[in-house]
C-alpha positions in Angstrom: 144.7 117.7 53.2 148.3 119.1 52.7 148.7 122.8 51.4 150.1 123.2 47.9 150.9 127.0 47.4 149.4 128.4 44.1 148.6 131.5 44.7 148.6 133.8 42.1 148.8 131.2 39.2 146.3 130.7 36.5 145.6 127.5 35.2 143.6 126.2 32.3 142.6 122.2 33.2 140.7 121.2 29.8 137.4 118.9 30.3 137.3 120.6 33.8 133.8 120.2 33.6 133.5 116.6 35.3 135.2 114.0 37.1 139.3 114.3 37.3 139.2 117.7 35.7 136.1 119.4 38.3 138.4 117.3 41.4 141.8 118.9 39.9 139.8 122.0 39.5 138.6 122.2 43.7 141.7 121.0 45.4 143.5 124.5 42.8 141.0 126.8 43.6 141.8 125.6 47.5 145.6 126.3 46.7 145.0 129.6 45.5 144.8 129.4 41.9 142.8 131.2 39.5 141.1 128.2 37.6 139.4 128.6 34.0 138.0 125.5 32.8 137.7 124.3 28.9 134.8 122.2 27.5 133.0 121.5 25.1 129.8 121.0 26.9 128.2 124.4 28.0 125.6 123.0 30.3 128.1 121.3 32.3 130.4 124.0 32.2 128.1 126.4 33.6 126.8 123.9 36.3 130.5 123.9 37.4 131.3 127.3 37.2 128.4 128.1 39.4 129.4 125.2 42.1 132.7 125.7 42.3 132.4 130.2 42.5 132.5 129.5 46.1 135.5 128.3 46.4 137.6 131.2 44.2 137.7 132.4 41.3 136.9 130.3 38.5 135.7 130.6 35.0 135.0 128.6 31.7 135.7 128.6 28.0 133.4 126.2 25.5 135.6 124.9 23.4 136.0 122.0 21.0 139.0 120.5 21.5 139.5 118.7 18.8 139.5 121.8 16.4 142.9 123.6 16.4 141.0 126.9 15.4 139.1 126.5 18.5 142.1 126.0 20.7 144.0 129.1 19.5 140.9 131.0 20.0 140.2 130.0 23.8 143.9 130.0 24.4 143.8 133.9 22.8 140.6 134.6 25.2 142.4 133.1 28.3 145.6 134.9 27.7 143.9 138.1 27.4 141.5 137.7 30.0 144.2 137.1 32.6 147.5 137.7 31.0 149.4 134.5 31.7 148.8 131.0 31.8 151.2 129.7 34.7 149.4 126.1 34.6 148.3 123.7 32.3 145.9 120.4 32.8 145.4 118.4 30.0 142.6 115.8 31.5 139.7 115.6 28.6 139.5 112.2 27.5 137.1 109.7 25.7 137.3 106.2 26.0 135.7 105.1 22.6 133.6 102.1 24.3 135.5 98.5 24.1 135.9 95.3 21.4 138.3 93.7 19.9 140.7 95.7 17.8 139.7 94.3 14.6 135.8 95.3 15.8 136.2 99.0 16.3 135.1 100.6 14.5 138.0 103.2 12.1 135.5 106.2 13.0 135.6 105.6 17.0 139.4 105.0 16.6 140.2 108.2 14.8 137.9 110.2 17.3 139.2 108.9 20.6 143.0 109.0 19.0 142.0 113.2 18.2 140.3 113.6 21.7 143.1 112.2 23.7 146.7 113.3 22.1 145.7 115.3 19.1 144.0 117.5 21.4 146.6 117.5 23.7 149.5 118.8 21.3 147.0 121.6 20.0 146.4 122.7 23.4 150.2 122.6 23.8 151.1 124.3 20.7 148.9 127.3 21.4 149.8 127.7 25.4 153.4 126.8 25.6 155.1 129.7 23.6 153.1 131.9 26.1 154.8 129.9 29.1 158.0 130.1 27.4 157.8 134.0 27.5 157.2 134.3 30.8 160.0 131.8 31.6 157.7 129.4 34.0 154.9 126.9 33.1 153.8 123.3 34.6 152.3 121.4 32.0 150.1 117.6 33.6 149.1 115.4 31.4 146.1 112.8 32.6 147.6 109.8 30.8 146.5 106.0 31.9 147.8 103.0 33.2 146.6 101.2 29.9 149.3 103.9 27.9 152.0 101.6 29.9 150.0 98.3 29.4 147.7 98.2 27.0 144.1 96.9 28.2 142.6 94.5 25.9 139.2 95.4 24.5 141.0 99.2 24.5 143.0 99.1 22.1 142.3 102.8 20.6 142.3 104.3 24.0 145.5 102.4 25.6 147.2 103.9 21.9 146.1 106.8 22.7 147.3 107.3 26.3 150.7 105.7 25.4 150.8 108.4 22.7 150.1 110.8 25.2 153.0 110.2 27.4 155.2 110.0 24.3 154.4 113.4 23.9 155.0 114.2 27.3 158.8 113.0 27.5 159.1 114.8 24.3 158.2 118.0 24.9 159.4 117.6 28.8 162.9 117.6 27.3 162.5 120.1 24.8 161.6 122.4 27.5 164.0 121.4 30.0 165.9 124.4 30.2 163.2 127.3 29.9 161.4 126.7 33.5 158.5 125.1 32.0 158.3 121.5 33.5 156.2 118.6 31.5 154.7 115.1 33.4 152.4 113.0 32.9 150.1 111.0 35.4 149.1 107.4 34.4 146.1 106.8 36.9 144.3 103.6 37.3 140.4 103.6 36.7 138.3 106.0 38.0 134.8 106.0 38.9 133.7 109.1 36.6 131.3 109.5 34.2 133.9 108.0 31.7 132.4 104.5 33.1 129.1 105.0 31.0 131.1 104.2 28.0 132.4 101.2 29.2 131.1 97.7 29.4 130.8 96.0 32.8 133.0 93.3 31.9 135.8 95.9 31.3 134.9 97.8 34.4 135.8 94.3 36.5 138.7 93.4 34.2 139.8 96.5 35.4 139.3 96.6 39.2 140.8 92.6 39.2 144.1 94.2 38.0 144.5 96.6 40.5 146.3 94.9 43.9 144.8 97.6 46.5 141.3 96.1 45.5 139.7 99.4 44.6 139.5 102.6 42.2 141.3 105.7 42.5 139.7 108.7 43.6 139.4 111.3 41.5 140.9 113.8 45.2 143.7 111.6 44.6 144.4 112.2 41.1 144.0 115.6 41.7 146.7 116.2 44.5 149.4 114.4 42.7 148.2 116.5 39.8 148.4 120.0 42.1 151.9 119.1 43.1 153.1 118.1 39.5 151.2 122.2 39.2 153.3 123.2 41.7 157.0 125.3 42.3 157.8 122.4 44.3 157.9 120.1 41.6 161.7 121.3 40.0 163.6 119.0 38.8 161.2 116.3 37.8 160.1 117.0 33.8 159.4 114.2 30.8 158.6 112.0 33.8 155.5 109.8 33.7 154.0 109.4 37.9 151.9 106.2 38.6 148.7 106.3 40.6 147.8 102.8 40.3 147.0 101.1 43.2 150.2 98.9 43.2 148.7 97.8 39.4 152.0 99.7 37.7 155.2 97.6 37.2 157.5 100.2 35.3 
């Protein structure tokens, strides 16, 4: 495993609890960072504070993403607790389960459309004007390949993603020029809990479209994401980075 210097940043990965958040989380904590992880489920928070103490320091927030008040408050907690935020991991996602568009039902929509970029820009709004004071910030946005695609079956999710790197060019530009850098990663599937939502069918749609034959790991998600995190990464901001098993074709 390569070395990624982070020493004596702090980031905040949100649904760090699980899957690509808890892998982003370890391969950080081995960089040097100081980690604090935000969910909303305080069982599996605490299960991952207590497994990953070992390996630096770490801590959690519970906090519902979804709810702006919420946000401000954990992002007022953090930033008093440690006094920056140099880092920032926006990785909690739902999938909403899949069927047809015109089958979904307007409920499931709205809620994985709030999970997925609403939340997002909240967590944005309410970290980046501290980032912007200290002059330095790396913001990584877990997007998806179906944001560039659109998987059938998905069609809340894939809008949601492809909303999600929208968001990401956006803001990447509009903070070009204060040392705050902005990407997005647009992995393809992972075997993570996320899979429970899903239906089998989808699952094998999914792995047939991928030309490597197999699902990312969530270690490899996590490194692009550490260097993304990274001084290393300068002059790359706005930018959307495949992990895709060859599946990607823009």
């Amino acid at each position: 495993m390569n070395h990624i210097d982070l020493s004596g940043r702090t980031a905040v990965i949100t649904g760090g609890a699980q899957g690509i958040g808890y892998a982003t989380a370890q391969r950080m904590l081995n960089s040097g960072a100081r980690v604090v992880l935000w969910d909303r489920n305080p069982q599996a928070l605490t299960e991952a504070e207590q497994s990953l103490s070992s390996q630096g320091a770490v801590s959690g927030v519970v906090v519902e993403l979804i709810q702006e008040a919420s946000v401000k408050a954990a992002a007022q907690s953090t930033l008093e607790q440690f006094g920056k935020v140099d880092i920032l991991v926006n990785n909690a996602g739902i999938t909403g389960g899949n069927a047809p568009t015109w089958e979904l039902d307007s409920d499931v929509w709205q809620e994985v459309i709030q999970v997925n970029l609403v939340a997002p820009y909240f967590v944005c709004k309410a970290l980046v004007p501290a980032m912007m004071e200290a002059g330095y910030g790396r913001i990584v946005n877990i997007a998806s390949i179906a944001g560039k695609e659109g998987n059938p079956n998905a069609s809340h999710y894939s809008a949601s993603k492809a909303g999600l790197i929208a968001l990401t060019k956006s803001l990447g530009k509009e903070l070009a020029q204060k040392g705050i850098m902005v990407n997005a990663i647009t992995p393809a599937a992972a075997q993570t809990p996320i899979f429970a939502s899903m239906t089998q069918q989808h699952i094998d749609f999914m792995l047939s479209k991928i030309p490597m034959g197999r699902f990312v790991e969530v270690d490899e998600i996590a490194a692009m994401a550490c260097w993304l995190a990274s001084e290393d990464c300068s002059f790359s901001t706005g930018a959307v980075f495949d992990i895709s098993g060859g599946r990607g074709t823009y």
